[in-house]
C-alpha positions as CSV (number, residue, x, y, z in Angstrom):
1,X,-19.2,17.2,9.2
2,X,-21.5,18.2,6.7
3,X,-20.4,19.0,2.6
4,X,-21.0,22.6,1.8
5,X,-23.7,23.2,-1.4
6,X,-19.7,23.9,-3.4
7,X,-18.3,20.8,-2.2
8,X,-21.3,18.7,-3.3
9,X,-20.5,20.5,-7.1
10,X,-16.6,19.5,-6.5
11,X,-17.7,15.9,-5.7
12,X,-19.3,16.0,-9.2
13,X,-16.6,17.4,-10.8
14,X,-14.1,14.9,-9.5
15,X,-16.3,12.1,-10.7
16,X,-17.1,14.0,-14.2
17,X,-13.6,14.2,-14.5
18,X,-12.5,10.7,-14.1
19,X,-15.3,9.2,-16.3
20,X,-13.8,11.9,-19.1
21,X,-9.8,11.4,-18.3
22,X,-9.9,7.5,-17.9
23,X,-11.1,6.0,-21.4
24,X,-8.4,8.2,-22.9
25,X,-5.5,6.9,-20.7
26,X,-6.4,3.5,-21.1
27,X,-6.8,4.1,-24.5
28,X,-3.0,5.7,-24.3
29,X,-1.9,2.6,-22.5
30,X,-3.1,0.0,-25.1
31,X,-2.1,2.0,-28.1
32,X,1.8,2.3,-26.7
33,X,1.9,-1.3,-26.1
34,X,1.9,-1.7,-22.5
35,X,-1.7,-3.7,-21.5
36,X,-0.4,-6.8,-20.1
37,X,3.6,-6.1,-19.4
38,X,2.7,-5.8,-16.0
39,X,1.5,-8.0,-13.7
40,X,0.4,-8.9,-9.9
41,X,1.8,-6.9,-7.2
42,X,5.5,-8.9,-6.3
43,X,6.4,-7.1,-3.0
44,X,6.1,-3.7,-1.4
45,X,8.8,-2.1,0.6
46,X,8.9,-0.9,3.8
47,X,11.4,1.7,5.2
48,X,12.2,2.4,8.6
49,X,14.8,4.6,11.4
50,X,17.8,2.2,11.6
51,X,17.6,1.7,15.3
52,X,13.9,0.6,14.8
53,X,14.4,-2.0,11.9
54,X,14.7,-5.5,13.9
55,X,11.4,-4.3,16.2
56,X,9.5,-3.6,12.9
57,X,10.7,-6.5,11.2
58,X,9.5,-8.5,15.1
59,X,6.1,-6.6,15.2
60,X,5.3,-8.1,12.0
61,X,6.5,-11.9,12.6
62,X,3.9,-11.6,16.4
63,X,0.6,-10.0,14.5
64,X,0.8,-11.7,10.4
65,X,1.6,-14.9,8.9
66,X,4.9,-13.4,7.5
67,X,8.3,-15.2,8.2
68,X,11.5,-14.6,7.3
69,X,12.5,-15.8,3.9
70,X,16.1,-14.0,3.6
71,X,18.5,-11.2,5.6
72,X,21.0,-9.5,3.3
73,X,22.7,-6.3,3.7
74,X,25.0,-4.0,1.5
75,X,26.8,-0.9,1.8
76,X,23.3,1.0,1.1
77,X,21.3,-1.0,2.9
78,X,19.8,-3.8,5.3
79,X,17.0,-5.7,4.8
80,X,14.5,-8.8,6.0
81,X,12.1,-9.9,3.2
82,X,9.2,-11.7,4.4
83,X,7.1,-13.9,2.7
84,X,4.1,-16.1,3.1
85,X,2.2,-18.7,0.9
86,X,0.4,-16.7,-2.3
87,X,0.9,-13.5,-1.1
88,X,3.2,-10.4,-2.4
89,X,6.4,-9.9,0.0
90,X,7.1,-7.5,2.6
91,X,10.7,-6.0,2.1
92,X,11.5,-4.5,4.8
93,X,14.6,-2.5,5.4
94,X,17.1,0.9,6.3
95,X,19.1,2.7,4.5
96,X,23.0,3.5,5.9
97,X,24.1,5.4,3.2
98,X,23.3,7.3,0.5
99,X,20.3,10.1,-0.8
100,X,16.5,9.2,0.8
101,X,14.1,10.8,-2.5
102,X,11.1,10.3,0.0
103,X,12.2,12.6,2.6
104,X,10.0,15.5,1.2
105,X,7.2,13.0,1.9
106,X,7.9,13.0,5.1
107,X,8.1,16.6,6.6
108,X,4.2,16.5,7.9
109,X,4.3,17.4,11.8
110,X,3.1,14.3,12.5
111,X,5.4,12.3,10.6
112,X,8.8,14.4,10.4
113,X,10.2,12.5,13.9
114,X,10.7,9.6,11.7
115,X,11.5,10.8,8.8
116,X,12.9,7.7,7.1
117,X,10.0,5.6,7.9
118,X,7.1,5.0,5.6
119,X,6.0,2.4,3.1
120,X,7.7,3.5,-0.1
121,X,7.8,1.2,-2.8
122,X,5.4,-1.2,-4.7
123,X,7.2,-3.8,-7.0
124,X,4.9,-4.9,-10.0
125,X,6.2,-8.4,-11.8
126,X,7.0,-7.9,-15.5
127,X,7.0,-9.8,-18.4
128,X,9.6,-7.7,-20.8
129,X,11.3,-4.8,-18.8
130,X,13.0,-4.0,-21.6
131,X,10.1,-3.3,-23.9
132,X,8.4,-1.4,-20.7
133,X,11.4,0.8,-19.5
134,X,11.6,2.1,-23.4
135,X,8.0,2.4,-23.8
136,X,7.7,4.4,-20.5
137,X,10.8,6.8,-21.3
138,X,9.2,7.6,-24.7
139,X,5.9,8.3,-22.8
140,X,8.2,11.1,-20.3
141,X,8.3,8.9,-17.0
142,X,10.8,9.6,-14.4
143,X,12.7,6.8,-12.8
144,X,15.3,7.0,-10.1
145,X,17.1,4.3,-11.4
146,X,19.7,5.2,-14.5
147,X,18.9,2.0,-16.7
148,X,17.7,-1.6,-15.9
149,X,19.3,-3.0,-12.4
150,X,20.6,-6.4,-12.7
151,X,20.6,-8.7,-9.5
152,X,21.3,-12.7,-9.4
153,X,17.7,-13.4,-9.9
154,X,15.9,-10.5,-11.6
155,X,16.2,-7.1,-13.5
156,X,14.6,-3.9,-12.1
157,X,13.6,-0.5,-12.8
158,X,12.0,2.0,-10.4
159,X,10.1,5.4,-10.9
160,X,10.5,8.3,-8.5
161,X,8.1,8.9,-6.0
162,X,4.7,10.1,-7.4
163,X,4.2,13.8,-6.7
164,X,0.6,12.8,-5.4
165,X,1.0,9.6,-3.5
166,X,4.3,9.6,-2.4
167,X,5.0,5.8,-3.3
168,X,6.8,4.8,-6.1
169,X,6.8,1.8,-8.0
170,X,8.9,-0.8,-8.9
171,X,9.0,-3.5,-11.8
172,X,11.1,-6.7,-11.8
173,X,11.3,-9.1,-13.9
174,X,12.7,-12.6,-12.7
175,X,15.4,-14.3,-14.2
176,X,16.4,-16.9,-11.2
177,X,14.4,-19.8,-9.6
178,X,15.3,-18.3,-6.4
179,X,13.6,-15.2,-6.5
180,X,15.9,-13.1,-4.3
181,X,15.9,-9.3,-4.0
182,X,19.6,-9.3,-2.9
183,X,21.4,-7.3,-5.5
184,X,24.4,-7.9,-6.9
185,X,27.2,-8.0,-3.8
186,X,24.6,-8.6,-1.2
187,X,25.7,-10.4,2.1
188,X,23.1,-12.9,2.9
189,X,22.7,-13.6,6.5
190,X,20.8,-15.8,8.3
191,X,17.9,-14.9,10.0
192,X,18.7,-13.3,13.6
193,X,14.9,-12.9,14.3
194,X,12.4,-16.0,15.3
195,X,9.2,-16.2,14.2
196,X,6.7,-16.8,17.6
197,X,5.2,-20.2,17.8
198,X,1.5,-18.5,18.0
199,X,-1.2,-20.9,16.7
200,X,-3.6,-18.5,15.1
201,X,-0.8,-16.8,13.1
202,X,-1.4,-19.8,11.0
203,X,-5.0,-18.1,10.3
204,X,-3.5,-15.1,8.4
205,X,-2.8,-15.3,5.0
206,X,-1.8,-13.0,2.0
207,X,-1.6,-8.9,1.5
208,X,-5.0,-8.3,0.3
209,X,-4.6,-4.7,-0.2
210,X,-2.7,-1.6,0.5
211,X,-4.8,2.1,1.4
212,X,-3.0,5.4,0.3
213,X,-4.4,8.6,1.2
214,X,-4.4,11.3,-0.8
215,X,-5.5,14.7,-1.2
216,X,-9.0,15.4,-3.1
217,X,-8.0,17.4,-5.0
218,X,-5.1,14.8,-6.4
219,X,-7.2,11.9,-6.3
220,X,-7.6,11.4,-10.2
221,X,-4.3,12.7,-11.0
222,X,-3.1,9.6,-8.1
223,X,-5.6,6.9,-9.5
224,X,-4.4,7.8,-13.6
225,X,-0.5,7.6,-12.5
226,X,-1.5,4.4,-11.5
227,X,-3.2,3.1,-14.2
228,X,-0.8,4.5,-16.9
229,X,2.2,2.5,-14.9
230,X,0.1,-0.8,-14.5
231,X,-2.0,-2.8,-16.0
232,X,-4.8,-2.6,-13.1
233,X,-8.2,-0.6,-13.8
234,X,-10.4,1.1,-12.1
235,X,-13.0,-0.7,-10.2
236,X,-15.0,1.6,-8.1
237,X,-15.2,4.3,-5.5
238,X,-17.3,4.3,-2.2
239,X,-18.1,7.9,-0.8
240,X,-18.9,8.7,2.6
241,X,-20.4,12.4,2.3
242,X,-20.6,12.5,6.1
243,X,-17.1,11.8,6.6
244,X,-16.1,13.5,3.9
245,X,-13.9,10.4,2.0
246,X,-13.9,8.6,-0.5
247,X,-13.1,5.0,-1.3
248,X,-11.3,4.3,-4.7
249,X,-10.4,0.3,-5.7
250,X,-8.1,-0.4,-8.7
251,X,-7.9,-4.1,-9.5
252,X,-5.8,-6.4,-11.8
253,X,-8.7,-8.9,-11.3
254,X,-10.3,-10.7,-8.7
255,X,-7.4,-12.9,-7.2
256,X,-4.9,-10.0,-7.4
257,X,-3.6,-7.5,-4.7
258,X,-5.8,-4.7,-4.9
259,X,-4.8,-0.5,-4.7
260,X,-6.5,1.4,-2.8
261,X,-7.1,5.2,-2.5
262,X,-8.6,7.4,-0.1
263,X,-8.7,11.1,-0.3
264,X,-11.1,13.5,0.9
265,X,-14.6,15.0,-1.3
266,X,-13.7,18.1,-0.4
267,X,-10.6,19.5,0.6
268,X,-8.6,20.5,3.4
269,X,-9.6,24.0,5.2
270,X,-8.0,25.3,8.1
271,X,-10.1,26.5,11.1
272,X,-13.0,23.5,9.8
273,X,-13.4,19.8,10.4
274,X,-12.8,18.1,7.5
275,X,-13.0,14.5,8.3
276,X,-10.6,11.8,8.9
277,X,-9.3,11.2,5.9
278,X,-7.8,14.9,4.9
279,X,-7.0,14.9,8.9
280,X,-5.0,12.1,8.6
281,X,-2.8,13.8,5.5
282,X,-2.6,17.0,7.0
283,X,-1.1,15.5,10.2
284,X,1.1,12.9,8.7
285,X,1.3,13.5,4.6
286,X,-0.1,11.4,1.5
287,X,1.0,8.2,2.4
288,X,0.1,4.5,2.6
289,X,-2.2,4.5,5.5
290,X,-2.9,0.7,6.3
291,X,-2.4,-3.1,4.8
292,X,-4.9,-5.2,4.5
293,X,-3.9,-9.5,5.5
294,X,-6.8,-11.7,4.8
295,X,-8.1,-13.8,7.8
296,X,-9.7,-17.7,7.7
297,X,-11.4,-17.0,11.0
298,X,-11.5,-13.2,12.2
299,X,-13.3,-13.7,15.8
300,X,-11.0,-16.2,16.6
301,X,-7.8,-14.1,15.1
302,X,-9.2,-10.9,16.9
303,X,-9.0,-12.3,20.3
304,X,-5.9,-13.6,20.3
305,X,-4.3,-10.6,18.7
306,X,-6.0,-8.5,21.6
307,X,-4.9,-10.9,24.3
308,X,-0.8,-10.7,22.9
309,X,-0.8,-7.2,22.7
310,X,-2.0,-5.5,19.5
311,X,-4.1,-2.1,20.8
312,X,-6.9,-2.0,18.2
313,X,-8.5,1.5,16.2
314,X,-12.0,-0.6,16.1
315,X,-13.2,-3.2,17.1
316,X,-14.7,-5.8,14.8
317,X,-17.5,-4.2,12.3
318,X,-19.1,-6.0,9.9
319,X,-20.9,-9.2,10.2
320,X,-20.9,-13.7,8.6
321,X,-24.7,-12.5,7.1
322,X,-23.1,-9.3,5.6
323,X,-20.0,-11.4,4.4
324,X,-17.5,-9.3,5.0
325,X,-15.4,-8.7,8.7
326,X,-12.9,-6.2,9.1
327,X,-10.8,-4.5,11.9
328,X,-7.8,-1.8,12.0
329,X,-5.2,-2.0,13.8
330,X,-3.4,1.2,16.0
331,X,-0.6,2.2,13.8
332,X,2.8,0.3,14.5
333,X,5.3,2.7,16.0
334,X,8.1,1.2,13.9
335,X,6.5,2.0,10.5
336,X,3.7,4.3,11.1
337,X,1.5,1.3,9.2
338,X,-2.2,0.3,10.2
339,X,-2.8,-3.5,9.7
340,X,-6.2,-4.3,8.9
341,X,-7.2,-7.9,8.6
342,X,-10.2,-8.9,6.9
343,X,-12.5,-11.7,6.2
344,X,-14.3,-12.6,3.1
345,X,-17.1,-14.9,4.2
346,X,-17.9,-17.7,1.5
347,X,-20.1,-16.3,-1.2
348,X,-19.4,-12.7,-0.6
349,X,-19.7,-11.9,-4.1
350,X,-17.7,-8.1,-3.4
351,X,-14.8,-6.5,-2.6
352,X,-16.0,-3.9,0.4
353,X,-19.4,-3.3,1.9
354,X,-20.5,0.6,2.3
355,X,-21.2,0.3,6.4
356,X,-17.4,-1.3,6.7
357,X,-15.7,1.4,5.0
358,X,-17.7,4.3,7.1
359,X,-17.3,2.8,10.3
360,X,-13.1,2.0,9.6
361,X,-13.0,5.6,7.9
362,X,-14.5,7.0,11.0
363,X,-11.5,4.9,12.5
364,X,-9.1,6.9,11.3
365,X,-10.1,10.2,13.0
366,X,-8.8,8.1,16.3
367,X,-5.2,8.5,15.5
């Protein structure tokens, strides 16, 4: 597709307005105390239909290094976390009871046949939740939780789903060596589900990053939300005028999990093409699209994925002299996720190479 003459003047607009909107809400954030409560990215959460939660939880045991840490259930709920070394967890669970305050979320006609599935929740670790939760009240944020939650190894807040992004976010700060998210009255199981004995599994490591699309024209409402809840900031955008998307990267630093936003340059028309990326949330709403797992050795990961199962959007683009590989995943049919895996190549001195985002955007117009 090609940008009309008014969307090139929206693309500058959008960019005008962040570079006015984002020294003031940083600003905001230092002056009401909150630059450094919050820190890397702890877990995200994962929900799913209840008949599909032990193939979800499976699915990602065969195709990531993730294994089963704990299996605890409660009148609300049931849930696996997942862990593996240096890497946020992977909570993923059902609800059997109870409200679901992402179901709105979830009415797009490509979505609505599961409409309990999606990635909902980001937990953020933080330093002094008390300080943050009446900080954050004062500053007219809405969480779904009534007051701090206290579990046998943590306290925990959450904010209601974002009107742009759909996700909300979580902040917990620990207060056990164990690090459990069973709350309070949790019956911990042991774990029903085996982790496959595949070699290159060994080969994928931590949650690199997570991609939300959004609309364009609620990408720098989405990307300020998110810096006004976090300490992260915001790194830099990629655009792909031919497909009509943007790339938007906020970071806490260079080790950290990174946040990731696509939306559209233009938006959505009816009756026009309008790229992958607004496609993709008309079809199935603004929602986490894919998760990124680092890779030690790509090719070698690639293959063997392929040859166990794993149906591929794209194959491997990118190259060792570029320093960067990536690949996408088709989307899971237990939680509607993409898995990318990528591989930084020693001395790739970036985050994401131009050519790699076009071809994996171009990607997305395959689902």
């Amino acid at each position: 597709m090609s940008l009309e003459k008014g969307d090139e003047g929206f693309m500058k607009w959008q960019e005008e307005d962040l570079a006015t909107r984002l020294p003031h809400v940083m600003q905001a954030r230092k002056e009401a105390g909150l630059d450094g409560l919050v820190g890397d990215l702890e877990a995200v959460v994962i929900n799913t239909e209840r008949e599909r939660l032990e193939s979800a939880v499976a699915e990602l045991l065969a195709f990531t290094g993730l294994t089963i840490d704990e299996q605890f259930s409660t009148p609300l709920v049931r849930a696996y976390t997942l862990r593996t070394p240096g890497s946020p967890a992977v909570i993923v669970k059902s609800r059997l009871a109870g409200e679901n305050p992402f179901l709105p979320f979830n009415q797009a006609e490509r979505a609505r046949n599961l409409p309990s599935t999606r990635l909902e929740t980001f937990i953020f670790g933080c330093r002094d939740i008390d300080t943050y939760w009446e900080i954050q009240r004062e500053r007219s944020v809405r969480f779904q939780t009534d007051g701090i939650i206290t579990g046998p190894d943590f306290r925990f807040i959450q904010t209601v789903p974002s009107p742009y992004t759909g996700n909300s976010l979580g902040f917990i700060e620990w207060t056990g060596r164990g690090r459990s998210f069973a709350p309070d009255g949790a019956e911990k199981r042991p774990a029903t589900l085996e982790k496959p004995g595949f070699s290159y599994l060994a080969n994928i490591g931590k949650l690199d990053h997570t991609a939300t699309r959004v609309r364009a024209k609620e990408r720098n409402a989405a990307i300020l939300e998110f810096l006004s809840l976090t300490s992260y900031h915001f790194d830099f955008a990629v655009f792909v005028k031919s497909l009509n998307s943007i790339t938007s990267v906020a970071r806490l630093n260079d080790d950290a999990f990174a946040m990731v936003f696509t939306s559209g340059i233009a938006p959505y028309r009816e009756g026009e093409d309008p790229g992958p990326t607004e496609n993709f949330i008309h079809g199935y709403g603004t929602r986490v699209h894919h998760m990124a797992f680092s890779t030690d050795d790509i090719d070698t990961v690639f293959a063997e994925l392929v040859s166990h199962g794993m149906e591929f959007l794209v194959a491997l683009v990118g190259s060792r002299e570029e320093g960067l590989k990536q690949t996408f995943s088709m989307p899971s049919p237990h939680t509607m996720i993409v898995n990318e895996y990528i591989h930084r190549y020693e001395g790739f001195d970036g985050f994401f190479t131009r050519s790699n985002v076009e071809e994996l955007t171009r990607a997305t117009g395959r689902q």
